[in-house]
Structures are given as structure tokens and as C-alpha cells.
C-alpha positions, -999 to +999 in steps of 0.1 A: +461+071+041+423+076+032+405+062+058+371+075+044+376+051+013+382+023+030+353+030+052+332+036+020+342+004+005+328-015+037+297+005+036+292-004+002+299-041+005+280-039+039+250-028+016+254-053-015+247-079+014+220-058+024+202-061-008+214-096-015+194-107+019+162-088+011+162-100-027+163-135-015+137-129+015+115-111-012+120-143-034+108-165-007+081-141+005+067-136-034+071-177-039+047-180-012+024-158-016+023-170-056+018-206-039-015-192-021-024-172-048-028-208-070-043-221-042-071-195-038-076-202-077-081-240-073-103-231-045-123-208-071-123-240-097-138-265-066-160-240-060-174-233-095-174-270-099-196-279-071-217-248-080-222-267-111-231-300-097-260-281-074-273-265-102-276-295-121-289-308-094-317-280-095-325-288-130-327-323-120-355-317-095-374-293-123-379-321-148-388-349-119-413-321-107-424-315-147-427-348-152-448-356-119-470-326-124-480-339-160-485-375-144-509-356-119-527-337-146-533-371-165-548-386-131-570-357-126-576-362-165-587-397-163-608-387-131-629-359-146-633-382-175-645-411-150-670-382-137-684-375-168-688-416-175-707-415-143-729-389-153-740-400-184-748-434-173-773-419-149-787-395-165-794-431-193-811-438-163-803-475-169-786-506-149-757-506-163-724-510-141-705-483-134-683-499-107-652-489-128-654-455-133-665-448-099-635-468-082-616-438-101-631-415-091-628-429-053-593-435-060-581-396-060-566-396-027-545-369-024-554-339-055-571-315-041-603-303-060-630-280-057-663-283-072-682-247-086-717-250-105-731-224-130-734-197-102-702-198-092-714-216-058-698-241-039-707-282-050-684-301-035-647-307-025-622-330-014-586-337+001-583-303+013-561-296+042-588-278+062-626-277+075-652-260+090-639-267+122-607-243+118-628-217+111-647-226+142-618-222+166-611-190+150-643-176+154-663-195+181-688-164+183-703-171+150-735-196+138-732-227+121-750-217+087-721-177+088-687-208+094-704-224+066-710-192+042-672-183+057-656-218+046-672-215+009-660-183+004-629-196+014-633-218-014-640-194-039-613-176-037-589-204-032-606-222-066-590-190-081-557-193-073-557-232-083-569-216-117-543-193-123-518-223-117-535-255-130-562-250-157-598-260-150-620-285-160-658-279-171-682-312-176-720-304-183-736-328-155-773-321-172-789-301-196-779-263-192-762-273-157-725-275-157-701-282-129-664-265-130-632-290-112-604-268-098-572-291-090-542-280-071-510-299-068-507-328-044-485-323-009-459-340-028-453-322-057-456-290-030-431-308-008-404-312-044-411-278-049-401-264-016-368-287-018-361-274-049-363-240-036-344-245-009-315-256-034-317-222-053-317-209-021-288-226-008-273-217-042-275-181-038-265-179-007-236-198-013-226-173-039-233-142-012-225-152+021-188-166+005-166-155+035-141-178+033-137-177-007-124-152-029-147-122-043-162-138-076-191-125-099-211-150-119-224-135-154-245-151-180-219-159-210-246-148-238-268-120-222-235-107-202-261-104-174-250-105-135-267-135-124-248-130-089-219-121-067-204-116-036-185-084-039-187-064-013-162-039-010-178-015-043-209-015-058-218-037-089-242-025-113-249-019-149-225+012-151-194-002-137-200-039-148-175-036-175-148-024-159-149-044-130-146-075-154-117-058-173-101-054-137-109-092-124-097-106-157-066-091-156-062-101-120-074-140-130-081-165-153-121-167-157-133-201-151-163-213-176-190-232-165-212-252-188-243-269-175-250-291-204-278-274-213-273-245-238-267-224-206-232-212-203-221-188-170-183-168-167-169-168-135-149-136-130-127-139-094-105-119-073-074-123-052-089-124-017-079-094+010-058-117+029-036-124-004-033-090-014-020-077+023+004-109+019+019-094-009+023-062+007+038-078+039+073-082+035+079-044+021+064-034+054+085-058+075+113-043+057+103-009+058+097-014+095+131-028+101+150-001+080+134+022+101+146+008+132+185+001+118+183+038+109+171+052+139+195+028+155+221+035+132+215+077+137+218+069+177+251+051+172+266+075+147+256+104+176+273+089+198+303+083+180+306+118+163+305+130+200+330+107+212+353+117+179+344+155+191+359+149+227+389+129+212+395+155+190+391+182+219+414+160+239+441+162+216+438+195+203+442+211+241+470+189+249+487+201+219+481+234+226+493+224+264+526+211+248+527+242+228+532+264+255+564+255+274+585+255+235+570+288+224+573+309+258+614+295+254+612+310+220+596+345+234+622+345+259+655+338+230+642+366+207+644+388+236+678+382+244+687+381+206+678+415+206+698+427+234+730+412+216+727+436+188+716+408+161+701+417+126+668+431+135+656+416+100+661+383+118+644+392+150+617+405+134+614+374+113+615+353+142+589+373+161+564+368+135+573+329+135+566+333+173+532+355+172+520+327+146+526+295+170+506+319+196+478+318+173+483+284+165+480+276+201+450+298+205+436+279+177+439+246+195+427+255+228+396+270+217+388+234+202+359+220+221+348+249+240+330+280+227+345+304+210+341+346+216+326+362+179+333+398+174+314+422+155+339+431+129+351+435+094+355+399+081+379+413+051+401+423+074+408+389+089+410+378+054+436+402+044+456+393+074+462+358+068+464+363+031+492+388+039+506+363+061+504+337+032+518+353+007+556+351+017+552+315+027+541+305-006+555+295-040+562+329-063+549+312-094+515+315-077+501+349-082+475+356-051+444+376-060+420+396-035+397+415-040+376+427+000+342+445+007+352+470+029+318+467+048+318+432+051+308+432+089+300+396+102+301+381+137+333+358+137+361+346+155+388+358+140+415+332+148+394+303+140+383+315+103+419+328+094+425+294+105+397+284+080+407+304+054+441+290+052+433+254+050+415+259+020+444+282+008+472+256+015+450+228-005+447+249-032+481+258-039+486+219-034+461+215-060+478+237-084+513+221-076+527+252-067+521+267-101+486+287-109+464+316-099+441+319-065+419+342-063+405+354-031+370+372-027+349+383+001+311+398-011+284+414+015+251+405+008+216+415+030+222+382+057+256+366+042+296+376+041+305+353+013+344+340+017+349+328-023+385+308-028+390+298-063+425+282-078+427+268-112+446+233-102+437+200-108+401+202-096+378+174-077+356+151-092+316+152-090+322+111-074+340+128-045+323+161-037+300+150-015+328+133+011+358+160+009+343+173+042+341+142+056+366+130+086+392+104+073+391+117+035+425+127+019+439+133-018+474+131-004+493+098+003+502+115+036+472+135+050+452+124+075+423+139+061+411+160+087+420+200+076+385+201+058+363+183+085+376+210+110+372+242+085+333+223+080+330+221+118+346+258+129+322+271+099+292+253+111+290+249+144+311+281+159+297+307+134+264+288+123+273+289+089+283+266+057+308+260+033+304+240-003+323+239-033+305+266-056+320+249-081+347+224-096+355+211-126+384+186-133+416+201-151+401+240-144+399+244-110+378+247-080+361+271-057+349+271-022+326+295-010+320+297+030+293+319+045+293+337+081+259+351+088+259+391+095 
């Protein structure tokens, strides 16, 4: 009966399911996070489409502002030219009518202009937005004649900003006397242009203040300049430009965006920080329950082990309980043997039988509670149970030992004869009764080493690592328990270990146990 194997064989169907449960809630968990991830991207495309509509929209407004601009430059055209009409006619000094080009002239309503003669002095002006009385609120202390030298100079320099925007125009009024027309644009064209700039605006900041999108990075398809982006979590520039694209390509499809006007612009996007913890999720949910079935499972397995422990306490007392009534019988029918005269060979035969199912019993009761180490030589203790062995063992197995005679070690002597010949009796069972087994103990500085080595069938490298284990048995009739208790006496009572040093199948196998000095 190998109850380890069938308790293996659950564990490993136990974990198949396992797995089975966290492949198919990984495939559910990656299918929806690959359903978000093509949403984020058709969220990108909206995006870059109606980034496109605006900016055609832009361009829209530059050609109606173009175009109304060169309509106002015609009208103020027409009107210097209606000016200069005017002028000539008077200075023919004759009665012809000039009603026409003086109902142009009257008809500029709304382009601003400012009149400068050969000096550079004020002349004239008209549909400005201020007076003389603005600078007379803000400066009530001064006289009429300083708010009027104050509103001209005004006008100067204003007349040279209109200049470096809208060219001038310069008639010659009379001979040697001419008269310089600075125009600015009208409150409507200044009213498109502020709307316009307010949809660039609106553009750009669209493109930064993106919360709710994905990172994306707008570059100019032929130049391969950053027009804008709204990465914030490194810094883009010149130097790293490259590689960022390398790494945004490779983490999406660029979307291209043609205006329809020569101008081409890449949009380079990346997987928003709410998608990439998604992806991450489910390994930490797992992780975090794995955690908890192993602590759980540690807590359970605890509790069991030290229930097994008492069990095995339990039992291992009582035996040594029932032991005692059977053996002290035994004691008493050697005696009496003896006093009849009987063989002493058999006597003396018996009496060993007798002092070994006293330290049997010795063995049992010390099960569970703690066991007394002495301070003595270990290959003694060794030689005493081998000696014991040897007799009660086939002759075609020739027994080998070889002792350190200064092996001193804190043991209990009882328990690791006890040890020793568990591992003896499965290694003659190994060998089938046939073979060599070679017995050595070695002192090093901290360690006695016990080394048990047969040449029988040897144990596979599959079961190594479960030969110690409760349950686990070669035999159709073992119960599997002989090497949990040498592991346990080893461990626990002498705070030591024992491994197989080695094993290899057909050649044989040895143990090695080590009992601190």
C-alpha cells in the first residue's frame, strides 16, 4: 500500500485543474483587456479624425480671412485713389463735380487710417477706437494743447505698427507736399482673427490637456518634426524622439492624417495607464490568491502534521504499554529456564531476544516526548547494532564497517541504533538478500557522518525527493513509515539530517545521516 502515490496522484490532478481554471480566467481576462485595447485605438482614430476636421476648419478661416483682407486692401485702394481724384480736381481749381469720388471717400466706415504729412506730423484720422477724451480721464492734471501733443504721439507710433502689418500709401496732395495713409484692419477681420486663434488654441490644447485619451504624439510626416503631444510621463525632445516612435509603433498602429493640402501629420499613440495595469491585473489577483491558499494551505498542513505527530505518539506509547506485560512474562520464563538446568546456549539466546524487545519498548515510549542525548562515541552505538544485525541477516550479505574511534556526538543511543537499522533492513531488502553493505562513520570539525551504502536495486531520481515522506513504500506490504520516523528521530531529536548521498538504479544506494558534535 503506497499511500504517498495515491496522494501524489490527487495533488497532481488537484493542480491540472488548477491551471486549467487560471488558463481559462487568463483567456477571459486577456480577451478583455484586447477588447479595450481596440477600443482605446478607435478612440485614437475619432480623435485624429476630428482633429482633422478642426484643423481644416482652421485653414478654412485663413483663406476667408485672406480673402477679406485683400477685399479690404482694394477698398482702401479705391479710397486713396478717390483722394487723389479729389485732390487733383481742386488743385484744377475748376467746377467740375466731384460728388463721386468724395461719396468714396465718405463711405470708409470702418478701416482705420491715419494721416502723416512730410514731417512726419499728424493730418488727420478716422474710425479709430479712441479720442482725446481717454487720454483726458487718464490724465485730468494735464492742458488741452499736452492731451493733444499726447494723442498725436499716440498716433505716431500706432501709424508704425499699421505699417509693419499693412503697407502704406503716399499721394502728393501739392507740389513738394505729400501726405502718407496708414490703414489697419477693420474690427471684423480682428474679430476672424481672434476666432481663428482661439481654434489653434482649442487645437493645442486638445492635444495637451488629453486626460481621458491615450498618450499620442503628432509629428510632421516630411520634416519628422514634433508638431505636439501629450506625453507626460518622460520627456520628448530631439534626443529621444526616435526611440520613442520605435517604442509607440511597436505598441500601435500609427494613424495618418492628411489635410488635403500637401500637409501630411503621423500620429504615433500609446496604450493608456489604465490598459496597461489591466493587463497586469489578473497575475496579481492570482498571485494574491496563491498567496493566501498557501499560507492557508501551510496552516492546514501544520495542523495536520501535529495531529499525525500525536496519533503517532498515541500509538507508539500504547504499544510500548502492551509491550510490557508479554516481555516482563518472558523475563520471568528465562529465569526459571535457567534454574531447570536448560542449554545455556538457549537461554542466552533468549535473553538477547528479551534485552532487544526492552529496547524496542524503550524505543516506543520515548516517541513524542524528549529524548536524553549523551555525550558519547557514536561508533560505538553503531557497532552495537551492526553486531546485533549481523546474525539476524542473510550470510550471502557480507557487512562492512569501518568506525572513527573519536567520533564523539550528542545522541540517543536507542533512537539512532533504531535509525541505523531501518536503513540497514531496507538495504538488505534492496539487495534481495544478496550483496555487499558497507557501513561507515567519519568525524569531521561540526558533523559525525553515519554513511550506509548497499549495492541493490537502487531508487530512482523521480522518487528521491518523497522516500522520506509519511505513506511512501516500495513494498506491496509496507506502510511506508520506517523512513519518515528515521527523518523525524534524525531531525527533530538530534537536530540533524539525513539524504541519499547518492543512488543510482542497478548500483546501489547510500544514505548519509549527520548528528551534530
Amino acid at each position: 500500500m503506497n499511500l504517498y502515490s495515491k496522494k501524489q496522484k490527487w495533488k497532481i490532478v488537484l493542480t491540472i485543474l488548477a491551471l486549467i481554471m487560471v488558463g481559462a480566467s487568463l483567456y477571459v481576462s486577456n480577451k478583455i483587456v484586447s477588447k479595450v485595447g481596440e477600443r482605446e485605438k478607435e478612440r485614437a482614430q475619432q480623435w485624429a479624425s476630428a482633429i482633422k476636421k478642426k484643423v481644416e476648419l482652421v485653414q478654412l478661416t485663413n483663406n476667408t480671412f485672406s480673402q477679406l483682407r485683400d477685399l479690404e486692401r482694394e477698398k482702401m485702394e479705391l479710397w486713396i485713389d478717390a483722394t487723389k481724384e479729389i485732390t487733383k480736381l481742386t488743385s484744377l481749381n475748376t467746377t467740375i463735380n466731384y460728388d463721386f469720388p468724395l461719396k468714396i471717400v465718405n463711405n470708409n466706415k470702418d478701416i482705420p487710417v491715419i494721416l502723416l504729412d512730410n514731417n512726419q506730423n499728424v493730418s488727420g484720422s478716422i474710425n479709430l477706437d479712441f479720442d482725446t477724451s481717454v487720454f483726458r480721464l487718464a490724465n485730468p492734471e494735464l492742458s488741452k494743447t499736452e492731451i493733444l501733443e499726447l494723442f498725436n504721439d499716440s498716433l505716431l507710433v500706432l501709424a508704425k505698427n499699421w505699417e509693419a502689418k499693412n503697407p502704406s500709401f503716399t499721394i502728393e496732395i501739392y507740389e513738394d507736399l505729400f501726405m502718407t495713409y496708414f490703414y489697419d484692419d477693420t474690427k471684423a477681420i480682428k474679430q476672424l482673427e481672434s476666432e481663428r486663434d482661439s481654434l489653434i488654441s482649442t487645437f493645442n490644447s486638445d492635444l495637451i490637456n488629453n486626460e481621458g485619451l491615450v498618450p499620442v504624439l503628432l509629428v510632421d510626416s516630411k520634416t519628422g518634426k514634433v508638431i505636439n503631444h501629450s506625453i507626460t510621463d518622460y520627456e520628448v525632445n530631439d534626443m529621444n524622439k526616435g526611440e520613442i516612435i520605435k517604442r509607440l509603433k511597436q505598441a500601435n498602429t500609427p494613424i495618418e492624417i492628411d489635410f488635403n493640402n500637401g500637409e501630411t501629420n503621423t500620429l504615433y499613440f500609446d496604450s493608456s495607464s489604465e490598459l496597461k495595469q489591466l493587463q497586469y491585473f489578473p497575475y496579481i489577483q492570482f498571485l494574491v490568491i496563491g498567496l493566501f491558499a498557501l499560507i492557508g494551505y501551510v496552516i492546514f498542513s501544520t495542523y495536520r502534521k501535529a495531529e499525525q505527530n500525536q496519533v503517532w505518539a498515541g500509538m507508539a506509547k500504547e504499544t510500548a504499554h502492551q509491550l510490557g506485560t508479554p516481555l516482563s512474562s518472558l523475563m520471568a520464563w528465562v529465569q526459571l529456564l535457567e534454574t531447570q538446568g536448560v542449554d545455556s546456549s538457549i537461554t542466552v539466546e533468549m535473553q538477547k531476544d528479551v534485552d532487544r524487545l526492552e529496547k524496542v519498548t524503550d524505543r516506543f515510549s520515548k516517541i513524542g516526548s524528549g529524548a536524553k542525548l549523551d555525550s558519547k562515541n557514536l561508533g560505538e552505538t553503531v557497532e552495537n547494532i551492526i553486531t546485533y544485525l549481523r546474525p539476524r541477516i542473510s550470510d550471502k550479505v557480507e557487512v562492512e564497517i569501518n568506525v572513527d574511534p573519536y567520533a564523539i556526538a550528542n545522541h540517543n543511543a536507542s533512537l539512532i541504533e533504531w535509525v541505523v537499522e531501518n536503513i540497514c533492513k531496507n538495504a538488505v531488502d534492496a539487495m534481495e538478500g544478496v550483496g555487499k553493505l558497507k557501513v561507515t562513520v567519519i568525524k569531521s570539525e561540526d558533523w559525525v557522518y553515519i554513511d550506509i551504502k548497499d549495492n541493490g536495486k537502487g531508487i530512482p531520481s523521480s522518487q528521491l525527493k518523497t522516500i522520506f515522506e509519511p505513506g511512501f513504500s516500495t513494498k506491496s506490504r509496507g506502510w511506508g513509515l520506517g523512513l519518515s520516523l528515521v527523518k523525524r528521530i534524525v531531525k527533530e531529536y538530534h537536530k540533524g539530517s539525513v539524504v541519499v548521498l547518492e543512488s543510482e538504479v542497478g548500483v546501489g544506494t547510500t544514505f548519509r545521516i549527520s548528528v551534530p558534535i
